[in-house]
Backbone as CSV, one residue per row, in Angstrom:
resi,resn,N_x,N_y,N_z,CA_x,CA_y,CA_z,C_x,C_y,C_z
1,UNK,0.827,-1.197,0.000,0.000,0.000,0.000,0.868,1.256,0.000
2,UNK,1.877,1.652,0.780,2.763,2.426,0.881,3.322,2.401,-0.614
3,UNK,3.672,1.011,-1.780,5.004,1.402,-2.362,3.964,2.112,-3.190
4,UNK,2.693,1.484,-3.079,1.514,1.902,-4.235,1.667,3.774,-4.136
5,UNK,1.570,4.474,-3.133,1.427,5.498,-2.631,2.518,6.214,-2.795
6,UNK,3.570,6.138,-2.656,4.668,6.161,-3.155,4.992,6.405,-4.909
7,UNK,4.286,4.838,-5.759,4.551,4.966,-6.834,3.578,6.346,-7.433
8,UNK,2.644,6.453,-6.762,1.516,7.646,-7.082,2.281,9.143,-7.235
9,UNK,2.792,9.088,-5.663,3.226,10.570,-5.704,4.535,10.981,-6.574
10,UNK,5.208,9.542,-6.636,6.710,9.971,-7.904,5.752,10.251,-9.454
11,UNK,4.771,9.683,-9.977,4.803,9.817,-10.896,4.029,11.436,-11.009
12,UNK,3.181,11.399,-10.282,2.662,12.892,-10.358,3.701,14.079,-10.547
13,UNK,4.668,14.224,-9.526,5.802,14.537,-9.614,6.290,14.721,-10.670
14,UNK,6.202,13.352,-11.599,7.088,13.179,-12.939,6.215,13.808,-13.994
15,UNK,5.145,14.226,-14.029,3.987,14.758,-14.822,4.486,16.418,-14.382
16,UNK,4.055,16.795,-13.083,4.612,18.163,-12.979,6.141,18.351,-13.444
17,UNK,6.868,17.571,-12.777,8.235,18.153,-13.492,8.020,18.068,-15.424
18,UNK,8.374,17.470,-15.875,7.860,17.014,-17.217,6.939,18.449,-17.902
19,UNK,6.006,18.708,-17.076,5.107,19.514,-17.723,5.725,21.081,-17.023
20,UNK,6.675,21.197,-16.162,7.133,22.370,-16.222,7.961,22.441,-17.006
21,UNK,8.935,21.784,-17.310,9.814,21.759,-18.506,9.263,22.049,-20.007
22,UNK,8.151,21.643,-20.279,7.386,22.068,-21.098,7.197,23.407,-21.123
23,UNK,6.476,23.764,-19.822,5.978,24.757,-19.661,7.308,26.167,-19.779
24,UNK,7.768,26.010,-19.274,9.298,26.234,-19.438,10.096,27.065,-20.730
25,UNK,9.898,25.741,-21.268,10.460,26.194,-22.692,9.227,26.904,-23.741
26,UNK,8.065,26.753,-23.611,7.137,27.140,-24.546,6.898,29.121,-23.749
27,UNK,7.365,28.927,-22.263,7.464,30.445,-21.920,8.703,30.990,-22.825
28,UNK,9.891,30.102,-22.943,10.789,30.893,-23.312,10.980,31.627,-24.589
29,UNK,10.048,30.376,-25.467,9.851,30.963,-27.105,8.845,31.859,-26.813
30,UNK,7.599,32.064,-26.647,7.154,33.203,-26.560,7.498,34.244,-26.025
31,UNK,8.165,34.568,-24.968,8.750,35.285,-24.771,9.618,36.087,-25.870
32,UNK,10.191,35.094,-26.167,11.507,35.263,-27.109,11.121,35.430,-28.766
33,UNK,9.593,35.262,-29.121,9.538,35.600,-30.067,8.689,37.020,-29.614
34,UNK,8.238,37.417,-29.005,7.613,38.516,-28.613,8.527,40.086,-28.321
35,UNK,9.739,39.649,-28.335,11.253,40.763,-27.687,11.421,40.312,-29.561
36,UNK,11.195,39.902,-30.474,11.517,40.052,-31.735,10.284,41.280,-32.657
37,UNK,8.545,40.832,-32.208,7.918,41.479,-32.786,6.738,41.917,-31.724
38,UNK,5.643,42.553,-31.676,5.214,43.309,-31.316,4.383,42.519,-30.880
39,UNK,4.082,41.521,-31.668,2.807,40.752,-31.193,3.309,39.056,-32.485
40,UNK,3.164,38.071,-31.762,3.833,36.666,-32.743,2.355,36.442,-33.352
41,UNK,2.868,35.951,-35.146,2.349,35.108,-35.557,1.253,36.164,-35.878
42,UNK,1.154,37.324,-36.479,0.533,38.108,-36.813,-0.687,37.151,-38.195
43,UNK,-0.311,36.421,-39.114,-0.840,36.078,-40.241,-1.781,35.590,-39.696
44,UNK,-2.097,34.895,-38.441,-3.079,34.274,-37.972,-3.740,35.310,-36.751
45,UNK,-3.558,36.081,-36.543,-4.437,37.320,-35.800,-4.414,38.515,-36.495
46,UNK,-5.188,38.567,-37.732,-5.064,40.140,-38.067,-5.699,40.671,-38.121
47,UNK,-6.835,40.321,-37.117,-7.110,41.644,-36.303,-6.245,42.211,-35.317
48,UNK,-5.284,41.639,-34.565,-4.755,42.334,-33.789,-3.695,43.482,-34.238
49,UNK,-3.110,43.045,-35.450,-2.130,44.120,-36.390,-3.434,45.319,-36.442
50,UNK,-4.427,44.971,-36.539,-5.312,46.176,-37.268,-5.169,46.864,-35.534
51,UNK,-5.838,46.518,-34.731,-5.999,47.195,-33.325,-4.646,47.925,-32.609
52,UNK,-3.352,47.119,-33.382,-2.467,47.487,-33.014,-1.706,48.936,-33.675
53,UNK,-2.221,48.592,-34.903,-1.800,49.993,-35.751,-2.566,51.285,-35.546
54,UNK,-3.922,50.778,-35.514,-4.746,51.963,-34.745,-4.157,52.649,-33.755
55,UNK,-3.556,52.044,-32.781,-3.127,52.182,-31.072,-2.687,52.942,-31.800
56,UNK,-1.281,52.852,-31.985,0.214,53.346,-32.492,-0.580,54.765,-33.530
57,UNK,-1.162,54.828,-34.494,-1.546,55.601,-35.172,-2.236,57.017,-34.185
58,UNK,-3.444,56.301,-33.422,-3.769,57.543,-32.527,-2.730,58.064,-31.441
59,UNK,-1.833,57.193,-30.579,-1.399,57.909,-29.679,0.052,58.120,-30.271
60,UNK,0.577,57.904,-31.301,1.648,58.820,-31.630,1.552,59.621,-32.749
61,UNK,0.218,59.506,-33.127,0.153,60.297,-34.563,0.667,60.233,-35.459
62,UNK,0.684,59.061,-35.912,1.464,59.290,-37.399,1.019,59.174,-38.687
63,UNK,1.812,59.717,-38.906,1.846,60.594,-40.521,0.919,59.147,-41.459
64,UNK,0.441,59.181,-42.270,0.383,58.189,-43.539,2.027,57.637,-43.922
65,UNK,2.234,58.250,-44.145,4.159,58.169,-45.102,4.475,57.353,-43.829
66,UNK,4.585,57.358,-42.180,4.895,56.719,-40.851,4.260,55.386,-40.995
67,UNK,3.336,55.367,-41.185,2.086,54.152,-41.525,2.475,53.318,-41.858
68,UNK,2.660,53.497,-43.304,3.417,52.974,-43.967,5.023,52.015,-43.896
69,UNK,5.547,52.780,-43.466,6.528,52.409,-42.754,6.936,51.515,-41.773
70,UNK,5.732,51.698,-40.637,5.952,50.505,-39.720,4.898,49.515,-40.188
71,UNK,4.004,49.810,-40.993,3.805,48.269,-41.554,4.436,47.787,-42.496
72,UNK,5.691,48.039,-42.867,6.718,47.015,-43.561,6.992,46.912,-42.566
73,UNK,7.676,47.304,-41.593,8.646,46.592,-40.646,8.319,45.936,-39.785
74,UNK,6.814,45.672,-39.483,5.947,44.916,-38.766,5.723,43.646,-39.870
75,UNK,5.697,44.050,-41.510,5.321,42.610,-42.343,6.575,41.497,-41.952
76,UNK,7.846,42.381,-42.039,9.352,42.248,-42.002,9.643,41.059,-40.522
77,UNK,9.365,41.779,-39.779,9.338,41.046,-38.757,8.790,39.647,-38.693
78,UNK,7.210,40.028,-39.231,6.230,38.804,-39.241,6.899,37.435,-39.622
79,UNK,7.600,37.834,-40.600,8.472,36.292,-41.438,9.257,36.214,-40.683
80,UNK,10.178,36.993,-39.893,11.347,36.567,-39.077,10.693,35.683,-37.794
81,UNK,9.336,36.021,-36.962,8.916,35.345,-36.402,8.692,33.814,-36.570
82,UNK,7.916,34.100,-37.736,7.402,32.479,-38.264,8.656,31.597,-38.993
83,UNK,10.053,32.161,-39.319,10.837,32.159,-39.218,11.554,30.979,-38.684
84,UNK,11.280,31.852,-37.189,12.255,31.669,-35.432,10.897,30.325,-35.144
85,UNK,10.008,30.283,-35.650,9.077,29.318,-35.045,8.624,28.103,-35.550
86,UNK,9.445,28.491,-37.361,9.624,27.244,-37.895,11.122,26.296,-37.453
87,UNK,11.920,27.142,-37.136,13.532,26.649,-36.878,13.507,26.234,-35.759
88,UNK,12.461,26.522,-34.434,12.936,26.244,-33.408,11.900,24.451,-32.620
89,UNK,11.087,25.088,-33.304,9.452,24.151,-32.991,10.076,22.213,-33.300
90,UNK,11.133,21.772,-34.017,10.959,20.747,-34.411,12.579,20.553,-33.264
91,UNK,13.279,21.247,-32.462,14.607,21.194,-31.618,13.286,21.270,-30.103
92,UNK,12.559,22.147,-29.842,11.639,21.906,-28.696,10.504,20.075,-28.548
93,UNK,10.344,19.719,-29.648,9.923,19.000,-29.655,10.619,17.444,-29.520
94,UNK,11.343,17.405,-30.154,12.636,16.576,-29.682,13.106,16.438,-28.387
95,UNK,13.000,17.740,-28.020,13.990,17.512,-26.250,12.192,17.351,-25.274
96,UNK,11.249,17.484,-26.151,10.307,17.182,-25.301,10.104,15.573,-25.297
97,UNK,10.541,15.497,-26.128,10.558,13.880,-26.563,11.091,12.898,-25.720
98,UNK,12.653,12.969,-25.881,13.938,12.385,-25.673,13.583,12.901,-23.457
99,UNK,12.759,14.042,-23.173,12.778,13.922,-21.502,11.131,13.022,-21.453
100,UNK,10.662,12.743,-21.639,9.642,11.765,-22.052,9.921,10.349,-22.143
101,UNK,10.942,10.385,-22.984,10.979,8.766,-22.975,11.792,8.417,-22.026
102,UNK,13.251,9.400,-22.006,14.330,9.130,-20.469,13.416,8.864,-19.079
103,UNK,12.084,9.803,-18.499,11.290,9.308,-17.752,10.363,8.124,-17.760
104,UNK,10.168,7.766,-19.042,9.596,6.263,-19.366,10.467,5.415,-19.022
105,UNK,11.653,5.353,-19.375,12.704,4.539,-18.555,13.080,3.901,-17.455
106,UNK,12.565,5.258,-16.513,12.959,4.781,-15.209,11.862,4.056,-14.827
107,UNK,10.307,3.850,-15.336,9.013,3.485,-14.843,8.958,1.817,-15.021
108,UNK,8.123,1.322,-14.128,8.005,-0.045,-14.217,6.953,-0.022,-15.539
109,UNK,6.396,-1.069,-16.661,5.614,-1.086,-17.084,4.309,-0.238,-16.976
110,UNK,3.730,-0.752,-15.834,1.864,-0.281,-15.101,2.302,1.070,-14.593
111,UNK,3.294,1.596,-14.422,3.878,3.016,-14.432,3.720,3.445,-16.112
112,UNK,4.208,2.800,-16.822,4.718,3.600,-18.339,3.240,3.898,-18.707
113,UNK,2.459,2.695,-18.220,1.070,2.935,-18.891,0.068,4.382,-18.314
114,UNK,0.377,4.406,-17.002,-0.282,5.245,-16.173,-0.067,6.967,-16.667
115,UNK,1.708,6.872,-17.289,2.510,7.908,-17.351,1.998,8.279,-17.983
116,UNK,1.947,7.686,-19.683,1.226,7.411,-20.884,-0.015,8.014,-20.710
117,UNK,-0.536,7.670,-20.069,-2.425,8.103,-20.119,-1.977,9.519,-19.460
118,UNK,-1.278,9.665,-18.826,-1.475,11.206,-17.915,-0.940,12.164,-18.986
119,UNK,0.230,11.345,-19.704,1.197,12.287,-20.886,-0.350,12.649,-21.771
120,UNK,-1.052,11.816,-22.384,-2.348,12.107,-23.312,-3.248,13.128,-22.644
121,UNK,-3.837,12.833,-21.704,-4.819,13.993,-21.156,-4.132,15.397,-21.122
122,UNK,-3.181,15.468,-20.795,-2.219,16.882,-20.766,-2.380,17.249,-22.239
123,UNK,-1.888,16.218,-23.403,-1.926,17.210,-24.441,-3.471,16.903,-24.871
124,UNK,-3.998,16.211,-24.903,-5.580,16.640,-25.257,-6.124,18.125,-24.372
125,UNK,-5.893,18.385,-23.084,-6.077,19.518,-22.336,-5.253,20.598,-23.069
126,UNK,-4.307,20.515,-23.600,-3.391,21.305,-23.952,-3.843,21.962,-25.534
127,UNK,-4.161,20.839,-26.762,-4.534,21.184,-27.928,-5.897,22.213,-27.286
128,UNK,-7.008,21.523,-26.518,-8.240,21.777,-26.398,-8.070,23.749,-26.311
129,UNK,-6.863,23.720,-25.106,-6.867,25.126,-25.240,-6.387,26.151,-26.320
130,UNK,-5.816,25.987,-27.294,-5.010,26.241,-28.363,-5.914,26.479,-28.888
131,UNK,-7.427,26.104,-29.014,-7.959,26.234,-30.981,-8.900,27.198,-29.981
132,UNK,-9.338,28.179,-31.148,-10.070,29.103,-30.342,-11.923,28.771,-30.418
């Protein structure tokens, strides 16, 4: 009963650690693509380029000819984002991988399975939140 209790609280453990590491690195690319552009992944929110240019347009006033201007360097950006998110997305996924299976490792079987089902609900919880 104990090792049962035991095996419970390591694997939970191994789900939180696991899923902070996740969590982790998916802060760090956003982050890190966000200190590149104003707002990531513009092609798929554009409404927010529109709300955003407005902002920028009323409270600094700018010119048409200004307008202009920072929406090239906002298009400019856009590709460097999707860019940074095509180059990086398939090196995050890998090391999400490779700490996934290294923790499958250490698990007895009826552990791998348990792990397994907890690894699925996380990303079913996880896609679920993603689609709008």
């Amino acid at each position: 009963m104990l090792a049962s209790k035991r095996t419970t609280l390591f694997l939970i453990f191994l789900v939180f650690l696991l899923g902070a590491v996740s969590g982790g690195v998916g802060v760090y690319l956003i982050q890190h693509q966000r200190s590149l552009a104003a707002e990531p992944d513009w092609r798929r929110h554009p409404k927010v380029e529109g709300r955003m240019l407005k902002s920028l347009v009323k409270k600094l006033e700018l010119s048409p000819e200004q307008l202009q201007q920072v929406k090239s360097v906002l298009a400019r950006r856009r590709e460097q984002v999707l860019q940074l998110q095509h180059e990086t997305q398939p090196r995050y996924e890998q090391i999400r991988k490779s700490t996934r299976e290294d923790v499958r490792g250490i698990l007895s079987p009826e552990q791998r399975r348990k792990f397994d089902q907890g690894m699925e609900e996380h990303e079913r919880k996880f896609h679920s939140r993603k689609k709008p």
